[in-house]
LONU-260935 format. One record per residue (C-alpha): residue number from 1; x, y negated, z. Coordinates in steps of 0.1 Angstrom, whole numbers, plus 5000, padded with zeros to 4 digits. Example, Ala and Ser with C-alpha at 12.3 -4.5 7.8 and 13.67 -1.06 7.14 Angstrom:
2
1,5123,5045,5078
2,5137,5011,5071
//
This chain:
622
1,3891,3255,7953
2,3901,3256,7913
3,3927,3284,7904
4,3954,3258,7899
5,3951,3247,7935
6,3949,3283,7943
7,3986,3289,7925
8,3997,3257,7933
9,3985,3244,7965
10,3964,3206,7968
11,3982,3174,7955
12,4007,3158,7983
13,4008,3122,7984
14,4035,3104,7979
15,4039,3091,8013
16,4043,3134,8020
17,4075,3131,8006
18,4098,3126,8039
19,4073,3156,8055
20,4087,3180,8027
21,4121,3177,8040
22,4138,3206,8056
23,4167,3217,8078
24,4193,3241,8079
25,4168,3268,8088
26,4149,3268,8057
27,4181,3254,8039
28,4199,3286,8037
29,4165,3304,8019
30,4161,3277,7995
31,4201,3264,7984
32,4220,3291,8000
33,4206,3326,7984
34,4221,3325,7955
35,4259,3321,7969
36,4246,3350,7998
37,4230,3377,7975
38,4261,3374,7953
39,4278,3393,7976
40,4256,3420,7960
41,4265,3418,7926
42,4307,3400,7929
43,4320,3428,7943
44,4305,3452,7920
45,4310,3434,7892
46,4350,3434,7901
47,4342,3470,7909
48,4327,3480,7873
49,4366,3462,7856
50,4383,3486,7877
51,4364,3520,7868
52,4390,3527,7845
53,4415,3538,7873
54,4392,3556,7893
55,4401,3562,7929
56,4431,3539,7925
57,4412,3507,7911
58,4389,3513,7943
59,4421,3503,7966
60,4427,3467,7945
61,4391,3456,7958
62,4405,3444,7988
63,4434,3421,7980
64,4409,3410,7951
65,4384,3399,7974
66,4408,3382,8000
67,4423,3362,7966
68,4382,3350,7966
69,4373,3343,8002
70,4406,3319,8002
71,4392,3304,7970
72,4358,3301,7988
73,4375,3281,8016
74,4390,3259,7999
75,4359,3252,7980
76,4340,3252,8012
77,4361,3224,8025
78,4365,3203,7997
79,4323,3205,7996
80,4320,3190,8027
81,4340,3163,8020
82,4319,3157,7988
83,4291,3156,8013
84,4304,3132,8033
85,4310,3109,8009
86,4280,3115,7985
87,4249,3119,8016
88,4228,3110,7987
89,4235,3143,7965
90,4266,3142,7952
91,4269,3175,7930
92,4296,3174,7903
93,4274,3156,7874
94,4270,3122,7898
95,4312,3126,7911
96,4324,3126,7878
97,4304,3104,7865
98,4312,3079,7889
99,4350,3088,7893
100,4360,3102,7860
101,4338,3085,7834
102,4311,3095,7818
103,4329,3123,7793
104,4338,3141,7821
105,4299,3131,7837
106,4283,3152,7806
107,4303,3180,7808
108,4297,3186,7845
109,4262,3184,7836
110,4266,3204,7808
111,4284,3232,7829
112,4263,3232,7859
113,4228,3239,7838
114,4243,3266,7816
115,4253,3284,7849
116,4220,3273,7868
117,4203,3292,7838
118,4227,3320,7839
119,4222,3319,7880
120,4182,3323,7877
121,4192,3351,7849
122,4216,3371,7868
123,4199,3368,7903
124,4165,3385,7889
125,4183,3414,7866
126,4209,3424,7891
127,4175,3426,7921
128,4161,3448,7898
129,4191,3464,7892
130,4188,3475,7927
131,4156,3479,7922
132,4166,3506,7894
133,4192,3519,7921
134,4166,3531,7940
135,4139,3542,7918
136,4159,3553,7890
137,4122,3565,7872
138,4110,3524,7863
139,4146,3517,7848
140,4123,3513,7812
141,4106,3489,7826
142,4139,3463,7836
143,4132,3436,7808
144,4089,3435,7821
145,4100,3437,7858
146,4122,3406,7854
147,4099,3389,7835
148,4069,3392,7863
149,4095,3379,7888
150,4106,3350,7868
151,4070,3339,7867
152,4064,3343,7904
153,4094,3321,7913
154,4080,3298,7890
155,4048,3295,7902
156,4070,3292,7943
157,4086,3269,7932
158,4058,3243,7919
159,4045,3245,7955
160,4068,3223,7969
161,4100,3228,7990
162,4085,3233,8025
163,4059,3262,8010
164,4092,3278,7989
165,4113,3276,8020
166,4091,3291,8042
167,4079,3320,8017
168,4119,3330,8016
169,4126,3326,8052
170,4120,3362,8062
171,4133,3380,8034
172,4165,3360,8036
173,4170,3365,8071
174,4159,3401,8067
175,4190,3407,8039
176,4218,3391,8064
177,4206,3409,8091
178,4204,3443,8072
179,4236,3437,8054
180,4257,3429,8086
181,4242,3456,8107
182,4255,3479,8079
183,4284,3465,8076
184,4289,3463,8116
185,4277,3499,8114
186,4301,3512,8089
187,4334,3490,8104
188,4323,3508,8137
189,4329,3542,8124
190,4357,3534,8107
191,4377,3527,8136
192,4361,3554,8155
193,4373,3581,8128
194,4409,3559,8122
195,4403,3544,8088
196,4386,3577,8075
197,4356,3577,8085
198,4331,3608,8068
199,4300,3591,8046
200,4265,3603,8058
201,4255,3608,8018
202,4286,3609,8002
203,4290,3586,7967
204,4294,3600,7934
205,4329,3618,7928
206,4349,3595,7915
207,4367,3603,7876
208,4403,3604,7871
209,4421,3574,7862
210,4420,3565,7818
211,4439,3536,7821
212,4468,3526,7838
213,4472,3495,7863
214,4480,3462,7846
215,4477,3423,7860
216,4451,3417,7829
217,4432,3442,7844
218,4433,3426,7876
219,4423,3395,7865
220,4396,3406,7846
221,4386,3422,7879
222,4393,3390,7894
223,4373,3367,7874
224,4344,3395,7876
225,4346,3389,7914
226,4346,3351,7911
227,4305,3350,7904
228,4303,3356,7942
229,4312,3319,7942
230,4284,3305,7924
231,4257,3290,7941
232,4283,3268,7965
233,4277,3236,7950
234,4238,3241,7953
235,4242,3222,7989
236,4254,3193,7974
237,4234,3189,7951
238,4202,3187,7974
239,4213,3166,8003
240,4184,3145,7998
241,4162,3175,8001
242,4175,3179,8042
243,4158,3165,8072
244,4175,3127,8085
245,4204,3129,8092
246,4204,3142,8057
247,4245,3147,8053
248,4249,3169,8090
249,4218,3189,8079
250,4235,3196,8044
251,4269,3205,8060
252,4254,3227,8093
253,4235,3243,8065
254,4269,3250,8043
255,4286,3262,8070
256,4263,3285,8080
257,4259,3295,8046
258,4294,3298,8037
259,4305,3320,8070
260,4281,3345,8062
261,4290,3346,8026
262,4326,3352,8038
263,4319,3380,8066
264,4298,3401,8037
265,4324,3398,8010
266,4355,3411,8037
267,4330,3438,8050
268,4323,3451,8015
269,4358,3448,8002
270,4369,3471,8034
271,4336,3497,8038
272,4341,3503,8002
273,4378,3509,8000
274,4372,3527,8037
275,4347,3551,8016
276,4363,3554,7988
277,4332,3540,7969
278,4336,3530,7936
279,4310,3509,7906
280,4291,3533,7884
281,4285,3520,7847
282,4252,3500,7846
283,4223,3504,7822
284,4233,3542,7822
285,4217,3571,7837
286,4230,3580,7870
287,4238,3542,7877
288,4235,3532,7913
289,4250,3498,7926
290,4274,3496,7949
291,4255,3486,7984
292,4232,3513,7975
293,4263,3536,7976
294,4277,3517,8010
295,4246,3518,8031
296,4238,3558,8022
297,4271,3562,8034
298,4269,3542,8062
299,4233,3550,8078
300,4217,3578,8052
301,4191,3578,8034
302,4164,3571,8058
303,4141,3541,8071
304,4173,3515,8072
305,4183,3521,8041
306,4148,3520,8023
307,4145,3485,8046
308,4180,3473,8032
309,4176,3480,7998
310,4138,3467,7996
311,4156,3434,8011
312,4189,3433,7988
313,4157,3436,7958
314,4136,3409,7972
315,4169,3383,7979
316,4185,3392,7945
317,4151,3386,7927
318,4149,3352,7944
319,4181,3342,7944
320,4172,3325,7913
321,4152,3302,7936
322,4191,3282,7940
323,4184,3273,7904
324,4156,3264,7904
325,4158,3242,7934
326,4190,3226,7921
327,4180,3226,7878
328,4155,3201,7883
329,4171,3178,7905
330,4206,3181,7881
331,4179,3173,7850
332,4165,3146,7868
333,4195,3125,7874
334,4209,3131,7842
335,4177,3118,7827
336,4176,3090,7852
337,4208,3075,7829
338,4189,3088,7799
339,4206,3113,7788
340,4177,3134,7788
341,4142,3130,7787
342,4127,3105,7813
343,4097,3135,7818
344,4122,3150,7838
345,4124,3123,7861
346,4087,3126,7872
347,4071,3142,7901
348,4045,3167,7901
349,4011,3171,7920
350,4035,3186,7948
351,4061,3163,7947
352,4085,3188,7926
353,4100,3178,7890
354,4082,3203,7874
355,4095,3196,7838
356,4130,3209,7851
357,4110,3246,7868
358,4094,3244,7836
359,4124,3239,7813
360,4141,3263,7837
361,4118,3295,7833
362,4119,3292,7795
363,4158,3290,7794
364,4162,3318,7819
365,4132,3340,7804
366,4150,3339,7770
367,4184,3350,7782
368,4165,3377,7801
369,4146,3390,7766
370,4180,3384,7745
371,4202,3405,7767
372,4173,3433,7776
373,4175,3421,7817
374,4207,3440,7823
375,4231,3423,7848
376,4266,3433,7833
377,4257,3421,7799
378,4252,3388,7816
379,4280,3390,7839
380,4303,3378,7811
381,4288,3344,7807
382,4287,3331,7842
383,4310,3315,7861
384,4329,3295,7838
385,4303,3267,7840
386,4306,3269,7877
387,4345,3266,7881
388,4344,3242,7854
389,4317,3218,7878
390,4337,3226,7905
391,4369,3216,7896
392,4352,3180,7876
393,4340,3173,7912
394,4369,3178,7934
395,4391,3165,7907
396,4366,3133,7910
397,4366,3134,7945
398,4403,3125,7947
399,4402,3097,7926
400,4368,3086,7950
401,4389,3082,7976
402,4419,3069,7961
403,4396,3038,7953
404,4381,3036,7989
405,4411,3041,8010
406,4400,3039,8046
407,4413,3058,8071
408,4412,3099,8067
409,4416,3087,8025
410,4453,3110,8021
411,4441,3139,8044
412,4408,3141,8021
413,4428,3137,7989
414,4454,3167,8001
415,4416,3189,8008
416,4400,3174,7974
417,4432,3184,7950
418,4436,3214,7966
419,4400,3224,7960
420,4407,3208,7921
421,4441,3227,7916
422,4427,3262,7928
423,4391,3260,7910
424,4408,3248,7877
425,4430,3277,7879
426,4402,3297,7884
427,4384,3281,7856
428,4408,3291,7831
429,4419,3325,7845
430,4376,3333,7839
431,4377,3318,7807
432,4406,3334,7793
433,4398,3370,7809
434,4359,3370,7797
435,4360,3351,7758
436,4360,3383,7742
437,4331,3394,7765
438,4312,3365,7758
439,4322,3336,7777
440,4330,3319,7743
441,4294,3314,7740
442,4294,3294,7771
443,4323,3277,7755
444,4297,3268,7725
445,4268,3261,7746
446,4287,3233,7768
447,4297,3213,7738
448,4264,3217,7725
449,4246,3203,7752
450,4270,3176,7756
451,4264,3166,7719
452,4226,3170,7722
453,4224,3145,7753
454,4246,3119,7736
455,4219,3121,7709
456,4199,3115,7734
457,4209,3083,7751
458,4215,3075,7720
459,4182,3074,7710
460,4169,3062,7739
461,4199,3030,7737
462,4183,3024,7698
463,4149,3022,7715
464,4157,3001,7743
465,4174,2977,7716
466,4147,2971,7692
467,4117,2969,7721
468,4135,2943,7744
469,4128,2909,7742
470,4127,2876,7760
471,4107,2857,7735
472,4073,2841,7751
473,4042,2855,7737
474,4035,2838,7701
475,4000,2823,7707
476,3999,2807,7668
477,3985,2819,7640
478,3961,2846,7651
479,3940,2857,7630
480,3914,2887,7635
481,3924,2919,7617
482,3912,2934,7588
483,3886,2965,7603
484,3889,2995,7586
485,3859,3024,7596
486,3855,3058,7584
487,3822,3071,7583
488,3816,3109,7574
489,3778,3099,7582
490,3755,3077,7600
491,3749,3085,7636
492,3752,3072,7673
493,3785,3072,7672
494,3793,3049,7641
495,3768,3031,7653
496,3790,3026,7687
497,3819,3028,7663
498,3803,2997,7641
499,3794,2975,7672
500,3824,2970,7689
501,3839,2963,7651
502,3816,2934,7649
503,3836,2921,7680
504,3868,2921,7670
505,3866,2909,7636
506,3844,2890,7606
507,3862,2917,7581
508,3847,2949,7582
509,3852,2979,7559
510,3833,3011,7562
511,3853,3038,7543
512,3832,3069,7531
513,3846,3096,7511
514,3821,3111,7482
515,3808,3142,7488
516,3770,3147,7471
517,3741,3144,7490
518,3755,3131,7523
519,3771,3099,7498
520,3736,3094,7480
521,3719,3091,7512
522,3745,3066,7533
523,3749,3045,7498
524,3711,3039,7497
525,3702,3032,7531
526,3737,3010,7543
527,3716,2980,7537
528,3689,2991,7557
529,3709,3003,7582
530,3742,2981,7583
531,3739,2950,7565
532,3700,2938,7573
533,3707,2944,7613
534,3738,2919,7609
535,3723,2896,7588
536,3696,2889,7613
537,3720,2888,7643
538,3741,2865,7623
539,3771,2886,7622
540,3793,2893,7594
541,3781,2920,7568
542,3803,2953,7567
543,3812,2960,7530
544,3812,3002,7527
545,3835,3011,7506
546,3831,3047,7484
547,3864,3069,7478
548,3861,3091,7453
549,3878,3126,7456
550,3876,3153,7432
551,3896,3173,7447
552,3873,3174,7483
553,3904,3160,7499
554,3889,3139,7530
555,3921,3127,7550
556,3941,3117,7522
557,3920,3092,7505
558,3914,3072,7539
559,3955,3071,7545
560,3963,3061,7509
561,3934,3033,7511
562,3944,3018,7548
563,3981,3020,7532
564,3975,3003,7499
565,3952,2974,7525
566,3980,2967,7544
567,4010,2958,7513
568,3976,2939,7495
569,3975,2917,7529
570,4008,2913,7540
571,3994,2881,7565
572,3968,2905,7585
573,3968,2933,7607
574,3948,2965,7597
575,3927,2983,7629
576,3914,3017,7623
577,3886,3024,7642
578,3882,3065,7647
579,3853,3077,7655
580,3856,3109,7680
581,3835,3130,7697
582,3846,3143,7730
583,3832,3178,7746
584,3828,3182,7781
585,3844,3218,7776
586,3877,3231,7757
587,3869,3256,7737
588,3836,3236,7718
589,3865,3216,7703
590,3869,3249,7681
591,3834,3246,7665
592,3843,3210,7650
593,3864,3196,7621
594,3887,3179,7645
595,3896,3155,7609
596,3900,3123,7633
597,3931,3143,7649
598,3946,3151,7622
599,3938,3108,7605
600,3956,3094,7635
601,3981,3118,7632
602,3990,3110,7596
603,3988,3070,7604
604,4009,3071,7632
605,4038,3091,7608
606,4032,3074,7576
607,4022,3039,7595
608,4037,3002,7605
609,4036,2979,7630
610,4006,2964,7614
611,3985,2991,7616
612,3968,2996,7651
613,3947,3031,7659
614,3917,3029,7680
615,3900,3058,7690
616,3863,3055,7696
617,3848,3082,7716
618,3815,3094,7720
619,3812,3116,7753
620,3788,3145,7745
621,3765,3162,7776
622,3759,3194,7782
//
C-alpha cells in the first residue's frame, strides 16, 4: 500500500458512486454538524454583546434566543419545501438561478462560499476555543492547533462520503447526547430548587453593569446569536448525496437535525439565565466559554464534564466538515455553467471534487492565519452570507411555484415568503449591526466574487466562440511542415528525435546554438552522422543550421529563429520537435538543465496557430 492510499483510501470506481450514498444516520455527522455545534458558539457569541450589562444582559438571552428558534422554524419549513421541489440539490445558488435570474444566481453563490469558508473557519477556532477552555496552558498554541485540524479534515474529507460519515458518527452522537443529558440534568434541578437552583462549581462573578440597555445592543446581541443558524441550508444542498428516495432521506435527516438544534438552543438560553452564567471576553486570560461554565455547574468538574467538553472540542473542530461537504458541490455546479473553472467539476480517485476540499482548505487556512484562529474576531464576518442565501432561495422558491401552480402552490408560497420576509430582515438587521465589526468586508468579498466569475464565463463564452465550428475537415492543400530540431549534441535521443522527423516531413532543420568545442565537433561530423545515413536511405538531407550567441543565451536564439521561420513562410506550418529526457524518479530532474521546459514554455506564450510543439521523450532506466 503507497502512502497516498494510506491517507486516502484505494480508487472507487465509478460504478461505487450510488454505494457512497448515505442516510439520515450518517447525514446528520456529515450536513448537520455545523448547524448542531453552533449551539456552542451562538449563544455565546450573543452572550459576549451583552457583557457590558453584566447580570442584567444575562436575563435578555432568553427572549433573544426564542426571537432565533422562531427564525429557525420558519427556515426549517421553508427548507423542506425547497426539498421537495429541488430532490436533485436545490441549495440557493441552483433556486435563484433558476427563478430569479442569473444576478441574483451569482450572488447566492457568492454568499454561500464566503460563509462556507467562514463556516470551516469558525467551526475549527471556536473547538479549540473550547479546547483553550479547558486547558487554558496551550492557549499559545490556537493559530498551530487549528491549523493541524484543518489538515486532518482535509485529508477526511478526500476519502469519500461513506469513510467521512462514519469517522464522525460517534463523536456527533457523543456531543448530542452529552449536551442533552446536561441540559436534562441542569432543567431537572432547576425545578427541583424552583428556578434557583445552586451550581456545583459556581461561574466567574459576574461585573457590574458599564453600559446601559439599548435595542442596538440587542440587536447586535441578536445578529451575534443568528450564526447558530448557519449550516441549515447544508441539507439542501446535498440531496443527491442521500440514499433513494433521495428527497425523504434529505428531509428525515433535516428534521432530525433541526429538532435537536432547537431543544439545545432553548436549554442553553434557560440553564444559563437559571445560573446566572454569563460570556467571558475571548482571547484573554481567564476566558472560558460558556458550556464550559454550564456543565461545571450542572455536573462538576469530574468524568462527565471532561467527556462533554472533549466532545463539544472534537464536533466544533469538525463542524467545518458542513463546509466542506457542501463547498465542493456549490463549486461544482457553479462551474458546471462556467462560471468557474470546469476542474471543479471533476471527480477524484474517491469520487469526491477534490479541487473544491482543495480550494476550501487554502481559503479557510488563510482566514485562520489572518485573524490569529480566534473565534470572536471571526464572528463579525459570518452570517451575512448565510441570511443573504437564505433569503435568494426562499424568495426564489415563491416565484418556483408561482410558475408551477399545482395543487398545495398558495400554501407553499404563504411558507416560502414567510421564510423570504423573516431571513431578509435578518439579513439586514446582521449587516447593519456587524459593518463596523467587519461584515463590510463580506460586503466587499461578495461583489468581488461575483465580478471574478463573470470574468469567468466570460472567458470561458470567448473560448467557446472562437473554437466552435461546423465546417467539414479541409482535406486540400496539405502540405508537410517545415521541421524545426534543436540539438544541444548528438546522442540517442536526437537520433530518435531525427527519425521520426524524417517521417513527417522532406524539410528538416537541425538548430544548434555555438558554444566551442561541442559546435566544432557536431559541424564536422553532421555529414557523417546526418546527411550520409539519409542519403543512402533515400530520405531528405537535414540542413543544421548554426546560431550564433555571444552572449551564451541558448533559449532565446531558437525562439527568435522558429519566429522569424514562420512570417518568412507564411503558407507552412512550423513543428518543433523537443527532445526530452524523462527520469524514472523526481528529484533527478534537479541534476539537469530542464532548457526543453523552459523552450516550449516560451513558444507556447510568444507562439501561433502555425506553430505545433512536439515533445520527444527519451525514457531513461535506472
Amino acid at each position: 500500500m503507497t502512502l497516498v492510499e494510506l491517507l486516502l483510501g484505494r480508487p472507487l470506481a465509478t460504478e461505487d458512486e450510488k454505494a457512497e450514498r448515505i442516510g439520515p444516520a450518517k447525514g446528520i455527522p456529515i450536513f448537520g454538524l455545523d448547524a448542531l455545534s453552533s449551539a456552542a458558539y451562538g449563544p455565546e457569541a450573543a452572550l459576549t454583546i451583552l457583557i457590558p450589562l453584566g447580570l442584567a444582559g444575562v436575563a435578555y438571552i432568553v427572549p433573544i434566543s426564542v426571537s432565533i428558534i422562531l427564525l429557525l422554524s420558519i427556515v426549517y419549513f421553508s427548507y423542506r419545501q425547497t426539498i421537495m421541489a429541488y430532490p436533485q440539490g436545490g441549495g440557493s445558488y441552483t433556486v435563484a438561478s433558476e427563478n430569479l435570474g442569473e444576478w441574483a444566481g451569482l450572488l447566492a453563490a457568492a454568499s454561500l462560499m464566503v460563509d462556507y469558508v467562514l463556516t470551516a473557519a469558525v467551526g475549527i477556532s471556536a473547538g479549540v476555543g473550547a479546547l483553550v477552555s479547558a486547558l487554558p496552558s496551550v492557549q499559545k498554541y490556537t493559530l498551530p492547533i487549528c491549523l493541524g485540524i484543518l489538515i486532518a479534515l482535509t485529508l477526511v474529507n478526500l476519502r469519500g462520503a461513506q469513510e467521512t460519515g462514519a469517522i464522525f458518527l460517534v463523536p456527533t452522537y457523543l456531543f448530542i447526547v452529552c449536551m442533552l443529558t446536561a441540559i436534562a440534568i441542569g432543567l431537572a434541578k432547576t425545578f427541583a430548587a424552583g428556578g434557583h437552583p445552586i451550581p456545583v462549581v459556581a461561574p466567574p462573578k459576574l461585573n457590574g453593569a458599564t453600559e446601559a440597555v439599548s435595542a442596538w445592543l440587542l440587536l447586535r446581541a441578536f445578529s451575534s446569536g443568528c450564526t447558530a443558524m448557519t449550516g441549515v441550508e447544508a441539507v439542501s444542498n446535498g440531496v443527491m448525496a442521500f440514499r433513494e428516495p433521495a428527497a425523504k432521506e434529505a428531509r428525515k435527516a433535516l428534521t432530525i437535525i433541526i429538532g435537536i438544534l432547537g431543544l439545545m438552543l432553548a436549554g442553553i438560553a434557560f440553564l444559563t439565565r437559571s445560573y446566572g452564567i454569563a460570556a467571558t471576553p475571548p482571547g484573554e486570560p481567564g476566558y472560558e466559554s460558556v458550556l464550559s461554565q454550564l456543565i461545571r455547574a450542572v455536573a462538576g468538574r469530574g468524568l462527565f464534564y471532561w467527556v462533554s467538553i472533549g466532545s463539544i472540542l472534537v464536533v466544533l473542530a469538525l463542524s467545518a466538515n458542513t463546509a466542506f461537504a457542501d463547498f465542493p458541490r456549490l463549486s461544482r455546479a457553479i462551474a458546471q455553467n462556467r462560471f468557474l473553472p470546469h476542474s471543479l467539476t471533476l471527480r477524484g480517485r474517491r469520487l469526491v471534487f477534490e479541487q473544491g476540499v482543495y480550494a476550501l482548505a487554502l481559503l479557510a487556512g488563510g482566514l485562520l492565519i489572518l485573524f490569529g484562529g480566534i473565534t470572536d474576531r471571526l464572528i463579525p464576518l459570518y452570517a451575512v452570507g448565510a441570511f443573504l442565501a437564505f433569503t435568494l432561495s426562499q424568495a426564489g422558491m415563491v416565484m418556483h411555484w408561482r410558475r408551477v401552480g399545482g395543487r398545495g402552490a398558495g400554501k407553499n408560497m404563504v411558507v416560502n415568503g414567510l421564510g423570504a420576509t423573516a431571513t431578509a430582515a435578518t439579513a439586514a438587521v446582521v449587516l447593519i449591526a456587524k459593518f463596523t465589526e467587519g461584515a463590510w468586508i463580506t460586503m466587499l468579498l461578495i461583489p468581488g466574487l461575483i465580478l471574478l466569475m463573470r470574468s469567468v464565463k466570460r472567458h470561458y463564452d470567448r473560448v467557446a466562440q472562437q473554437m466552435e465550428t461546423e465546417t467539414p475537415a479541409n482535406a486540400r492543400d496539405l502540405c508537410p511542415p517545415l521541421v524545426v530540431l534543436p540539438i544541444e549534441r548528438w546522442d540517442i535521443v536526437s537520433e530518435k528525435a531525427l527519425r521520426f522527423a524524417w517521417t513527417i516531413s522532406p524539410d528538416i532543420q537541425a538548430l544548434h546554438v555555438e558554444c566551442g568545442e561541442e559546435t566544432d565537433s557536431l559541424r564536422q561530423r553532421w555529414r557523417e552522422l546526418a546527411e550520409t545515413p539519409a542519403k543512402q536511405a533515400g530520405l531528405p538531407v537535414p540542413y543544421l543550421v548554426i546560431l550564433k550567441s555571444p552572449f551564451r543565451f541558448v533559449i532565446r536564439p531558437i525562439v527568435d529563429y522558429v519566429l522569424n521561420l514562420e512570417k518568412e513562410n507564411p503558407d507552412r506550418q512550423i513543428a518543433v520537435l523537443v527532445p526530452q529526457l524523462v527520469e524514472n524518479r523526481w528529484y533527478y530532474t534537479l541534476l539537469h538543465n530542464n532548457r526543453s521546459q523552459i523552450l516550449k514554455a516560451l513558444l507556447l506564450l510568444r507562439g501561433n496557430q502555425r506553430i505545433t510543439l512536439v515533445n520527444i521523450p527519451w525514457y531513461l532506466a535506472d
